[in-house]
C-alpha positions in Angstrom: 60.7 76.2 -18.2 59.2 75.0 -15.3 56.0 74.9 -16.0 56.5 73.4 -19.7 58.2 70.6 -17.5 55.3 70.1 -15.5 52.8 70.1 -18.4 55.2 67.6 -20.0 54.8 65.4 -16.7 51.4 65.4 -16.6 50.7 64.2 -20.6 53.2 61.9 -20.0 52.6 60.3 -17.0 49.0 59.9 -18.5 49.9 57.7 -21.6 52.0 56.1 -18.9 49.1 55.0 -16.9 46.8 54.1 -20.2 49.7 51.1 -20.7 49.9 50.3 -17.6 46.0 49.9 -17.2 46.5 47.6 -20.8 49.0 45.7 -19.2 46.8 44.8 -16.1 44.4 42.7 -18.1 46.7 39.7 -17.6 44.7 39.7 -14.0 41.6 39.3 -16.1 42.9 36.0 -17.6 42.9 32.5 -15.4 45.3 29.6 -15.8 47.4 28.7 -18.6 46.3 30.0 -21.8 45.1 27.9 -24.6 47.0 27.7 -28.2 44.0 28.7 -30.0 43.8 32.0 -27.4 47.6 32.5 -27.5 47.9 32.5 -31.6 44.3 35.2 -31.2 46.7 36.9 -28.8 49.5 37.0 -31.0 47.6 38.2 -33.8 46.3 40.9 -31.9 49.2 42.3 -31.1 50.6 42.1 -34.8 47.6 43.9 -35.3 48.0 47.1 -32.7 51.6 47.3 -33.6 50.4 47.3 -37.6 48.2 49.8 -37.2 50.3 52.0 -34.9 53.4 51.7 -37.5 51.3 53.5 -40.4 49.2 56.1 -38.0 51.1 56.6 -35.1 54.6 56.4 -36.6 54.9 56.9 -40.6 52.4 59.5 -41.1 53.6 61.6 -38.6 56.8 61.3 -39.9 56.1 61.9 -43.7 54.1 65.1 -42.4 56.7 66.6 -40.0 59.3 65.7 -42.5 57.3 67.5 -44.9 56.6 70.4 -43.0 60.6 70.6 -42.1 61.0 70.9 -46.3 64.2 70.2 -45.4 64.5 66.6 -47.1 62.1 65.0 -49.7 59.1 63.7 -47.5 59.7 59.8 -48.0 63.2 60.2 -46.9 63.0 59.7 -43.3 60.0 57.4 -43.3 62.2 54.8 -45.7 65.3 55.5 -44.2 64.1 55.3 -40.6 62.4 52.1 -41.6 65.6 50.8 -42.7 67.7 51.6 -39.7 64.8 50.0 -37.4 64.5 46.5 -39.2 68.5 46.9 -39.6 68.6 46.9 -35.6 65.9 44.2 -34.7 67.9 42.3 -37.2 71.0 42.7 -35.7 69.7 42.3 -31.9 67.6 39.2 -33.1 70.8 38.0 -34.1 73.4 39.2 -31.1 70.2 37.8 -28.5 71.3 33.8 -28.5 75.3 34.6 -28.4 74.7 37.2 -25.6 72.6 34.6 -23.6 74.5 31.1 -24.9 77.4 32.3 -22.2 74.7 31.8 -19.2 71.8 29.5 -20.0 69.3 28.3 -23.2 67.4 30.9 -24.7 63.9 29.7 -26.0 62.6 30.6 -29.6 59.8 31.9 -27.2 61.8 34.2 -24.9 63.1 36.3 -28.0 60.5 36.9 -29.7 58.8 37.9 -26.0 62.3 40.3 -25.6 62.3 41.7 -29.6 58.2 42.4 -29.1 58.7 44.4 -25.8 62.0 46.0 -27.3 59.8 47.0 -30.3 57.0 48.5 -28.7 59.4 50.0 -25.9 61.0 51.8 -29.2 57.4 52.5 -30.8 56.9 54.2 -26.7 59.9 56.8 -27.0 59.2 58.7 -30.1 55.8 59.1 -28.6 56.8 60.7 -25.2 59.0 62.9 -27.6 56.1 64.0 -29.5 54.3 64.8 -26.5 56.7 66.3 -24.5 57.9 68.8 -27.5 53.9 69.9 -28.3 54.0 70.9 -24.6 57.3 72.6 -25.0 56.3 74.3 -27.7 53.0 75.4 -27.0 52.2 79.1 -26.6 48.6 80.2 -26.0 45.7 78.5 -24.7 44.7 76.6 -28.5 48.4 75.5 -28.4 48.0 74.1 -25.5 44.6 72.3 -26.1 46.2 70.4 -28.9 48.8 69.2 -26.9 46.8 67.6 -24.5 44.2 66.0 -27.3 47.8 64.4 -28.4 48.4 63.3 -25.0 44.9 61.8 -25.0 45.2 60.1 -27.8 48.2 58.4 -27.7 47.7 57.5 -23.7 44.5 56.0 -25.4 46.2 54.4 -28.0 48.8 53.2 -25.7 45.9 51.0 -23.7 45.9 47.8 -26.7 50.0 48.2 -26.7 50.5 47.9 -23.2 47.4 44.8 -23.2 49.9 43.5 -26.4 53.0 43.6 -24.3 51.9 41.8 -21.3 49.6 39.1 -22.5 51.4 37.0 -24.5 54.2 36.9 -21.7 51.4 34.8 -19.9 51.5 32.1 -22.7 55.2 31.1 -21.6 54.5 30.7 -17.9 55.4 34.1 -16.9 53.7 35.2 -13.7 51.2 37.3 -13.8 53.0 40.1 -11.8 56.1 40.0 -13.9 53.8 40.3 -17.3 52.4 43.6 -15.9 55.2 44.9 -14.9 57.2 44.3 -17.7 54.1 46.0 -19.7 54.4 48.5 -17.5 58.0 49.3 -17.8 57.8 49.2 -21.7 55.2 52.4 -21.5 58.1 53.7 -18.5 60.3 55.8 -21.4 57.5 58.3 -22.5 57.9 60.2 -19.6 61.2 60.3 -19.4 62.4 61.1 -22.8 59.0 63.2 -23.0 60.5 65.6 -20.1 64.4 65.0 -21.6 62.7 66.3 -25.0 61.2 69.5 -23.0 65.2 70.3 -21.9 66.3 69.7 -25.4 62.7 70.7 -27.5 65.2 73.0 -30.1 67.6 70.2 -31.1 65.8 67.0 -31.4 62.9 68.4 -33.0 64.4 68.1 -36.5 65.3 64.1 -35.8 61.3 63.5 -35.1 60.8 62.2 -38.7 63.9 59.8 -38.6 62.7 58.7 -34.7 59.6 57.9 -35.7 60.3 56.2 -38.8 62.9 54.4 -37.2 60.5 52.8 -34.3 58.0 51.8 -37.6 60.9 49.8 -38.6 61.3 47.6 -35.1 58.2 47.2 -35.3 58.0 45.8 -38.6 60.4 43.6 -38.5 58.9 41.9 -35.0 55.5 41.9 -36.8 56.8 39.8 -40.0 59.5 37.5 -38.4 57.7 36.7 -35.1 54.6 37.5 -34.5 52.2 36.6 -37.5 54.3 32.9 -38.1 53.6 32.2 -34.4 49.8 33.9 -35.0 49.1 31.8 -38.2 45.4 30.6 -37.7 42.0 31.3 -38.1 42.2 32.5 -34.6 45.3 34.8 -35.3 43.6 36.2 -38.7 40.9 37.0 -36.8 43.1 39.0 -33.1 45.2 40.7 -36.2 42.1 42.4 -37.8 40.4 43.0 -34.3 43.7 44.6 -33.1 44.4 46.6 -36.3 41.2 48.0 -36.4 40.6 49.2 -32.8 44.1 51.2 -33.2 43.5 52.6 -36.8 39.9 54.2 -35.4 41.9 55.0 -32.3 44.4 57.2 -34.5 42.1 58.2 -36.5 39.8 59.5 -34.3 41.7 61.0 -31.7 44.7 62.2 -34.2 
C-alpha cells in the first residue's frame, strides 16, 4: 500500500507542477493587458477546456462506462453532463446572494470564480484517474501505462493551468495572486489522486459519472462566459489555437 501511495505521489505531484509551470506565464506578460489580447485569452481558454471536455473527460467516460457494462455507455456521459451544468448553474446563481451580504461582485469576478471552479472540477477526476491506474497496476507494463497517463495529462494540464491564471491578469489581479490561484486549481490531483489510492475499490465504478460530471462544469463556463466575453476575430482565433494544441495533446499522449 505504501508503495502504490508513493507511485500515486509522484504522478501526481507531476501534473501538479505542469499547471503550475502554465500558470507562471502570467510573469511572461507586462502591464495591463489589451482587450484585443484579453478576448484571444478568453478564447483560448474556451478552447483548452473544449477540447479537454471531449478527450480528457467524455471519452474516457463513455469507454470506462462501457468497459463497466454495467449501464448503457451514454448514460453517465449525459447524465454527468447534466449534473455538472445543473451545479455551475446553481453556483452562478447562489455567487451574487452569497457575496451581496459583504461587498459588489463584478460580472468579471464570477466568471473568473465559475472558470477556476470548472477547471478545479475538470483537475479532480483527473488525479483520480491517475491515482487509481497506480493503485491498480500489477507488473512492470501496468505500470508503464500508468505513468504515460500521468504524462499526458501533467502535459495536458500545462494550457489549463496557462488558462486559469491569465485572464485573472485582465481584471487587475496581481501577478502573484494569478499564479497562485492557477496553482491551487491543479492543488486537488494529488490529493484526491492519493485519497483514490485508499479507496481505489469503491470509487472506481463512479469514474464515468466524475468524469462526465466535470465535462458538464465545464460546458456550462465555456457557453455562458467565456466565448460571449471572447467574441472577436481575436477570440475565434485563441479558441481554435487552444482547442487544437489540447486535442493533439490527448490525442497523442492518450
Amino acid at each position: 500500500m505504501l508503495q502504490c501511495i508513493a507511485r500515486a505521489a509522484a504522478g501526481t505531484g507531476f501534473t501538479f507542477l505542469m499547471t503550475a509551470l502554465g500558470a507562471a506565464a502570467v510573469f511572461f506578460f507586462h502591464g495591463e493587458l489589451r482587450p484585443g489580447l484579453r478576448r484571444a485569452l478568453l478564447g483560448f481558454a474556451a478552447g483548452v477546456m473544449t477540447a479537454a471536455t471531449v478527450w480528457s473527460l467524455l471519452l474516457p467516460a463513455i469507454e470506462r462506462s462501457a468497459e463497466a457494462g454495467r449501464w448503457p455507455p451514454w448514460l453517465p456521459a449525459a447524465a454527468g453532463i447534466a449534473l455538472g451544468v445543473a451545479f455551475l448553474a446553481a453556483l452562478d446563481s447562489a455567487i451574487p446572494k452569497l457575496e451581496a451580504r459583504q461587498r459588489h461582485l463584478s460580472a468579471v469576478q464570477k466568471q473568473d470564480l465559475l472558470l477556476i471552479t470548472a477547471i478545479t472540477l475538470h483537475n479532480i477526476p483527473e488525479g483520480m484517474a491517475v491515482g487509481l491506474a497506480f493503485a491498480l497496476a500489477e507488473g512492470a507494463e501496468a505500470l508503464a501505462a500508468a505513468a504515460a497517463l500521468a504524462l499526458g495529462i501533467g502535459i495536458q494540464n500545462f494550457p489549463e493551468g496557462a488558462a486559469v491564471a491569465l485572464p485573472l491578469l485582465r481584471e487587475g489581479q496581481g501577478r502573484g495572486r494569478a499564479f497562485g490561484i492557477g496553482v491551487l486549481s491543479g492543488a486537488v490531483e494529488p490529493v484526491f489522486g492519493i485519497a483514490t489510492v485508499l479507496a481505489a475499490a469503491l470509487l472506481r465504478p463512479a469514474m464515468p459519472w466524475l468524469l462526465s460530471f466535470a465535462a458538464g462544469a465545464m460546458l456550462y463556463v465555456v457557453v455562458e462566459e467565456l466565448v460571449p466575453q471572447a467574441h472577436s476575430r481575436g477570440g475565434t482565433c485563441g479558441f481554435v489555437t487552444g482547442f487544437l494544441i489540447m486535442m493533439v495533446l490527448d490525442v497523442a499522449l492518450g
